[in-house]
C-alpha positions in Angstrom: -11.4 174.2 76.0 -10.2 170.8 78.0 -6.2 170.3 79.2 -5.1 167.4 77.8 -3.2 165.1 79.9 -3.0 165.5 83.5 -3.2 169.0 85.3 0.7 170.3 85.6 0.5 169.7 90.0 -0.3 166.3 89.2 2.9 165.7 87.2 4.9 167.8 89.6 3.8 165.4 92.4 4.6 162.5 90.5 8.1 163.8 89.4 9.0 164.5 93.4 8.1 161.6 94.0 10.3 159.2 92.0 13.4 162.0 93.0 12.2 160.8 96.6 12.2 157.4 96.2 15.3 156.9 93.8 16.9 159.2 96.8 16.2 156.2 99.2 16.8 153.6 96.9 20.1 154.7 96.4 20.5 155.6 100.1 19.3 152.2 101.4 22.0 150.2 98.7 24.8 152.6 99.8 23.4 151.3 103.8 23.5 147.5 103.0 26.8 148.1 100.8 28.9 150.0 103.5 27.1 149.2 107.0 27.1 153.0 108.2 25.6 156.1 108.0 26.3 158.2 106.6 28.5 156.4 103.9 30.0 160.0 102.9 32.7 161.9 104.7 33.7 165.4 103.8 37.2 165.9 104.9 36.9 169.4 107.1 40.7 170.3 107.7 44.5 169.7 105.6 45.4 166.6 108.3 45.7 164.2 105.6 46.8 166.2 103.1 48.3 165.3 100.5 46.3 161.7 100.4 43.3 163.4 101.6 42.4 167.6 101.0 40.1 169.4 102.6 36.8 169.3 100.5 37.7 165.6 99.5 34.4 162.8 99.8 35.5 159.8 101.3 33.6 156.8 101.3 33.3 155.0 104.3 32.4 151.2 105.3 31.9 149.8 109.0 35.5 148.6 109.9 35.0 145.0 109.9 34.5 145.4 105.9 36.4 144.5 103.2 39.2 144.1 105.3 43.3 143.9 104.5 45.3 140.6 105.0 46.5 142.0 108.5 43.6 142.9 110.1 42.8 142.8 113.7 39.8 141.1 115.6 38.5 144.6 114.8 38.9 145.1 111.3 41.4 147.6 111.2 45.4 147.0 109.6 48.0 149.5 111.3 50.2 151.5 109.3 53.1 149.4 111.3 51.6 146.1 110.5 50.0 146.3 106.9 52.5 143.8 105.2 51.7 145.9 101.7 48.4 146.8 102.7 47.6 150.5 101.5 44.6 152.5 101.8 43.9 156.1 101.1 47.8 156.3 99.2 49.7 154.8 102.3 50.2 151.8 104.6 47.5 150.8 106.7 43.9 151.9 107.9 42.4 155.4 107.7 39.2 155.3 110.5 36.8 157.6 111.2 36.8 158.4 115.2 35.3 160.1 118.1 36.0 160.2 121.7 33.1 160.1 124.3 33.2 164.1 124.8 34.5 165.2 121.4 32.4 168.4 120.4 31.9 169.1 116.3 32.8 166.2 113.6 34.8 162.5 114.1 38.7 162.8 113.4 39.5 161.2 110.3 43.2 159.5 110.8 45.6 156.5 109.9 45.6 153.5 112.3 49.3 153.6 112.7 50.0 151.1 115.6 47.8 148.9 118.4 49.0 149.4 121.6 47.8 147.6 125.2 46.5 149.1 128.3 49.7 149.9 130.6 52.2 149.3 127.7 54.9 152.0 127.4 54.8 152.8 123.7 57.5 155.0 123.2 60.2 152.5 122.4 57.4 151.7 119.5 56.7 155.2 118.2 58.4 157.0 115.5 60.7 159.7 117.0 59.6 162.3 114.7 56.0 162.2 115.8 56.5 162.2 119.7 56.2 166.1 119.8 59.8 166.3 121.2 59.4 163.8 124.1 63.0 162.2 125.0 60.7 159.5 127.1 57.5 157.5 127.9 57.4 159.9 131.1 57.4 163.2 128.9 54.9 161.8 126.6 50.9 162.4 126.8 49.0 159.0 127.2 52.8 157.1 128.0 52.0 154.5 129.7 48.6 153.9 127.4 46.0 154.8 129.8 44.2 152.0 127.9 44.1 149.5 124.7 44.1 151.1 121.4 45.3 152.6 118.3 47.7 155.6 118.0 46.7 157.2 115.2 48.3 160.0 113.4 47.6 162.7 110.3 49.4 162.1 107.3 50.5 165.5 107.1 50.6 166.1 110.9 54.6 165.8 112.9 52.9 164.1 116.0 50.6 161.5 116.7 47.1 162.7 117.9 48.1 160.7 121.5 51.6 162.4 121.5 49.4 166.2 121.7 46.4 165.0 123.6 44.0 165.5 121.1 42.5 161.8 121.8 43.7 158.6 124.0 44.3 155.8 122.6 41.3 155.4 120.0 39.4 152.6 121.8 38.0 150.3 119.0 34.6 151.1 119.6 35.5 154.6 119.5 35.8 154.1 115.3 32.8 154.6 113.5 34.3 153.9 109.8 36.8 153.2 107.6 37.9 155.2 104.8 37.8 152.8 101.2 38.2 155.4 98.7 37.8 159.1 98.0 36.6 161.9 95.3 38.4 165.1 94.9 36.6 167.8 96.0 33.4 166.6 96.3 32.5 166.6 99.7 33.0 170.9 99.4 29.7 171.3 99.0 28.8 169.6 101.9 30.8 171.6 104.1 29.1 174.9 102.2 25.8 172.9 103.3 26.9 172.5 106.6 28.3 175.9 107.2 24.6 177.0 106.2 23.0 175.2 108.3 
């Protein structure tokens, strides 16, 4: 007795291959639309928290996107200078950053203030974030061993200069921006990743 219609690994071809395709579709207008990739973020640690959780997707653009009224050359608004400008629940810029050397993911962190190459930031930074300096001289990366941003977790008491966890982040040292985020999302990512 003939099959009708086409034999069942003919359909199963065809059916993986528009889940391919609409896969890049999708992929390629999330490109164009943001400028990076990935476009995705999972947030791996509580840094941020509460704007940001762990297991939270963020959705990234290149940092010279959809930019706020205060913006630098770069793209990026500082929590110090956002004249109302909020992203991710507070003032200022959240970038995605790595330092030549990092091992393991980019930091994901709020541009708080620029700072120049030389310039003693101290009389600049909040005193609650120095991690107890009383000075410039008892302060990691005081003088700034270069231009950049100090940057700083919501939920962290220092900025990531103040403990040595980067230098100034250099502006080529961000690879994205943070525009938005979905709760939980990015969780089964990190599951993914763990995995793997």
């Amino acid at each position: 007795m003939p099959a009708d219609g086409p034999p069942l690994s003919r359909i199963v071809a065809r059916d993986t291959l528009q889940i391919v395709l609409g896969i890049l579709v999708v992929g390629a207008l999330l490109f164009v639309a943001t400028g990076v990739w990935p476009p995705l973020v999972a947030v791996e640690s509580g840094s941020m928290e509460p704007t940001l959780e762990r297991g939270d997707l963020v959705v990234v653009t290149e940092q010279g996107r959809f930019t706020g009224p205060a913006a630098d050359e770069f793209g990026v608004v500082t929590a110090n200078e956002s004249e109302g400008y909020a992203r991710i629940g507070n003032a200022g810029d959240v970038v995605v950053y790595a330092p030549p050397g990092r091992r393991g993911s980019p930091i994901i962190h709020r541009a708080v203030f620029a700072v120049d190459a030389g310039e003693n930031w101290y009389a600049r930074a909040n005193e609650t974030y120095v991690a107890g300096a009383d000075s410039c001289a008892e302060l990691r990366n005081c003088p700034a061993p270069h231009a950049g941003y100090i940057t700083r977790g919501d939920n962290n008491d220092y900025y990531d200069q103040a403990r040595g966890i980067a230098p100034p982040v250099r502006p080529q040292w961000i690879r994205a921006k943070a525009q938005f985020h979905v709760p939980y999302l990015g969780l089964v990512r990190l599951e993914l990743q763990k995995r793997l």
